[in-house]
C-alpha positions in Angstrom: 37.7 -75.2 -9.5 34.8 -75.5 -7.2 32.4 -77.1 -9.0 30.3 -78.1 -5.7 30.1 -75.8 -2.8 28.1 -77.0 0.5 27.0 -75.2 3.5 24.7 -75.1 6.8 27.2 -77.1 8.7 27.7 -76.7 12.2 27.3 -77.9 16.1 24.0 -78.6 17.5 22.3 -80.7 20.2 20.8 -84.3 19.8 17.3 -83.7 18.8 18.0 -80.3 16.8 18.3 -79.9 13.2 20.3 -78.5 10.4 20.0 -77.9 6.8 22.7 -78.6 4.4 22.5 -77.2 0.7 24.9 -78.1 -2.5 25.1 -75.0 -5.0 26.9 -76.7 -8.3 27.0 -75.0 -12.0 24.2 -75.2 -14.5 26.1 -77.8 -17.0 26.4 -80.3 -14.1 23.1 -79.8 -12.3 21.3 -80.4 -15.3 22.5 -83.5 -15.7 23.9 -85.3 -13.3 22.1 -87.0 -10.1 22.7 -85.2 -6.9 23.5 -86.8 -3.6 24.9 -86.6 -0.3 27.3 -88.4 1.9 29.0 -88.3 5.2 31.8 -89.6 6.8 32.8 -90.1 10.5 36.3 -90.5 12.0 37.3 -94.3 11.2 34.4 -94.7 9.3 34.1 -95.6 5.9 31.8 -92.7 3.7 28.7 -93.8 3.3 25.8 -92.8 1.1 23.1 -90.7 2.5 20.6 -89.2 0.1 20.4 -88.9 -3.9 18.1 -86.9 -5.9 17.7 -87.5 -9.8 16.8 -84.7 -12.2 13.7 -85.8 -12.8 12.7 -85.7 -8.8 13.0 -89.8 -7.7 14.6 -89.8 -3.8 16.5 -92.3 -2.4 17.4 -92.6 1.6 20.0 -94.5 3.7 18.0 -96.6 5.7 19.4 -94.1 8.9 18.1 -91.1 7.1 14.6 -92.4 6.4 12.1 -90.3 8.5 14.8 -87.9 9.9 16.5 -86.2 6.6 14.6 -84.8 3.7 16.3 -84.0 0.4 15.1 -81.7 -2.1 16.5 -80.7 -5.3 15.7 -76.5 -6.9 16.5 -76.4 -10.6 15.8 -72.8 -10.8 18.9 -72.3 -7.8 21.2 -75.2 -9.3 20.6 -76.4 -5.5 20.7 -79.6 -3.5 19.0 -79.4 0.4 19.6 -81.6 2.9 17.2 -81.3 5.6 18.0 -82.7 8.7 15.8 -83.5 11.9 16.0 -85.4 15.0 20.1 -85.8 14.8 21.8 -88.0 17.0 25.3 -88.2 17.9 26.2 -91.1 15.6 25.0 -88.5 12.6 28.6 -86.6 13.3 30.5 -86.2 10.3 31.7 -84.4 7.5 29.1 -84.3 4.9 30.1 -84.2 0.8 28.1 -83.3 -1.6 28.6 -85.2 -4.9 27.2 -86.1 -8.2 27.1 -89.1 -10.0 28.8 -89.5 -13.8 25.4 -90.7 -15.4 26.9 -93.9 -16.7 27.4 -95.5 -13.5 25.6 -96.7 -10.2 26.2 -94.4 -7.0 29.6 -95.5 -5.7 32.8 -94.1 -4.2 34.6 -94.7 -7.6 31.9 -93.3 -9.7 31.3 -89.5 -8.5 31.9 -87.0 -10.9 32.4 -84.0 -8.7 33.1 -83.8 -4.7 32.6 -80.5 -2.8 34.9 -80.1 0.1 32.9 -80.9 2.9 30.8 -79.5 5.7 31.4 -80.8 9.4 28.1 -82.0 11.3 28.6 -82.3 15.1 26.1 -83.5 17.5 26.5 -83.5 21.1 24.6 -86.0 23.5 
């Protein structure tokens, strides 16, 4: 059932850092594209990160110089590598993949995990 499984989520201060990973099965690792989102209370989710399987990275312009993702084909593994949070980074983060037929979108992910809660006090 769980085809996407995150973890590393958790409270920390502004200016700390957390690391998320994204464990998924072989078939859809191999692949699909790899990405993450969040989502904050009354917020639309919004696209964070994405990874291809051939390496290319793409940031939300709010992640750029403060999140790092990092795909391991050996672990099946997606990282999310975050620095310098502020408060506005609270929110539940998804891991998801991309059907390969279609653009990165809310009606295009193939597989959700369930979610990992990022809070950041001020």
């Amino acid at each position: 059932q769980e085809q996407l499984v995150e973890s590393g989520g958790g409270a920390v201060q502004a200016g700390g850092s957390l690391r998320l990973s994204c464990s998924a099965s072989e078939s859809i690792f191999s692949i699909n594209p790899m990405g993450w989102y969040r989502q904050a209370p009354g917020k639309q989710r919004e696209l964070v990160a994405t990874v291809t399987r051939g390496g290319t990275i793409n940031y939300a312009e709010f992640a750029k110089g403060r999140f790092t993702i990092s795909r391991d084909n050996a672990k099946f593994t997606v990282t999310l590598q975050m620095n310098s949070l502020k408060p506005e980074d609270t929110a539940v983060y998804y891991c998801a993949t991309v059907r390969p037929d279609r653009p990165w979108s809310l009606t295009s992910i193939a597989y959700w995990g369930q979610g990992t809660q990022v809070t950041v006090s001020s």
